[in-house]
C-alpha positions in Angstrom: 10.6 -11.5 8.5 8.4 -8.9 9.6 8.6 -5.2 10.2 9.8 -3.7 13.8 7.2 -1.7 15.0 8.2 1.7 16.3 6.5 3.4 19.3 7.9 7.0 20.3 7.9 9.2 22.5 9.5 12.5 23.8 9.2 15.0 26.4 9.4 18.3 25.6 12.6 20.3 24.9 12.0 23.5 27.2 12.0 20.8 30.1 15.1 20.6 32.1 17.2 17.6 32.6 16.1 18.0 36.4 12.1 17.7 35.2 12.6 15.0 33.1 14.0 13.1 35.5 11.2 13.5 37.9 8.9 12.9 35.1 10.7 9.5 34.3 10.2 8.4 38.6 7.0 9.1 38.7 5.6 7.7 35.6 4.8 4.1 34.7 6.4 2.8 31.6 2.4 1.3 30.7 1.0 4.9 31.1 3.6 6.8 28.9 1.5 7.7 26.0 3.6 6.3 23.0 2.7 6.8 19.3 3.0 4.1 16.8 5.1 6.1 14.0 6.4 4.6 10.6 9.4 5.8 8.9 9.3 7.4 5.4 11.0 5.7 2.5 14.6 7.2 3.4 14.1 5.2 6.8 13.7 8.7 8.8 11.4 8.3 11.6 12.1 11.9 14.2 11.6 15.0 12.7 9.9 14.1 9.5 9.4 16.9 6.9 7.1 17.5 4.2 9.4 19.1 1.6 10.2 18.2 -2.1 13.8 17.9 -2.0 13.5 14.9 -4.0 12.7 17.2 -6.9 15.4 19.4 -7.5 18.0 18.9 -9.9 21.1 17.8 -7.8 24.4 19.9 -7.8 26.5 16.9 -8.6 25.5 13.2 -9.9 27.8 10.3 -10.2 26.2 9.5 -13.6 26.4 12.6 -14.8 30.5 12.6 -14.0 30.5 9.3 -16.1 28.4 10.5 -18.7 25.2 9.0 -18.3 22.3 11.0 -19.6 21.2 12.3 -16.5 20.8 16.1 -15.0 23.0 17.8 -12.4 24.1 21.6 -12.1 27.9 20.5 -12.0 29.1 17.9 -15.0 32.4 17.6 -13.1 33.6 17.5 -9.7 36.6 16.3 -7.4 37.3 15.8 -4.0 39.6 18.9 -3.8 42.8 19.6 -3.3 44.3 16.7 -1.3 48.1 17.2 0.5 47.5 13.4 2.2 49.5 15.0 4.7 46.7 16.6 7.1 49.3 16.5 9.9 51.6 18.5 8.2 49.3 21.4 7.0 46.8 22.1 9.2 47.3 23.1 13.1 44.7 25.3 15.2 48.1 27.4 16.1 49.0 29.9 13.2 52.9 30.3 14.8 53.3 26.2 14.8 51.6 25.7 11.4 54.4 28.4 10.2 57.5 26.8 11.6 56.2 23.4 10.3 56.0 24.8 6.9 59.4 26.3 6.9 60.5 23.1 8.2 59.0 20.9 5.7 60.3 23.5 2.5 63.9 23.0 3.9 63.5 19.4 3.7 62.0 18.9 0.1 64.7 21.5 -1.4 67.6 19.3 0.6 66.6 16.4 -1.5 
């Protein structure tokens, strides 16, 4: 099975959805002037960088958590705090999120 090839192109952001439109009507799709791009070895094609991320010593590492000898800046980690009840404790209105809570006390001492 062989590789898709990738041809790209883009317009440029300052453009308004207006001018790109009229761009798209007048051009022909055989004159748009594509580039033949390959993705990196994460698969990232738009928007490459050149950094060395890759490098640094990771803030957290599976491995590490199970005690493999490898490097990270945190041995240990979890997933937080977690009420599995998201729908209880968390509201955008302050007053609501209030009343719920006094609701939901009540109930747990009743039992």
């Amino acid at each position: 099975m062989s590789k898709a090839k990738i041809f790209y192109f883009t317009l440029q952001d300052e453009q308004t959805k207006e001018e790109k439109l009229d761009w798209f009507e007048r051009m022909q799709f055989e004159k748009i002037p594509f580039d033949h791009i390959s993705p990196d070895q994460k698969a990232n094609w738009i928007n490459l960088t050149d950094n060395d991320f890759d490098s640094f010593l990771p803030l957290i590492d599976k491995q590490v958590k199970a005690g493999k000898p490898q490097e990270a800046v945190f041995r240990l980690f979890s997933a937080g705090v977690k009420t599995q009840r998201d729908e209880w404790v968390y509201d955008f209105s302050k007053e609501a999120l209030i009343e719920r809570m006094k609701y939901f006390v009540e109930v747990y001492r009743d039992r």
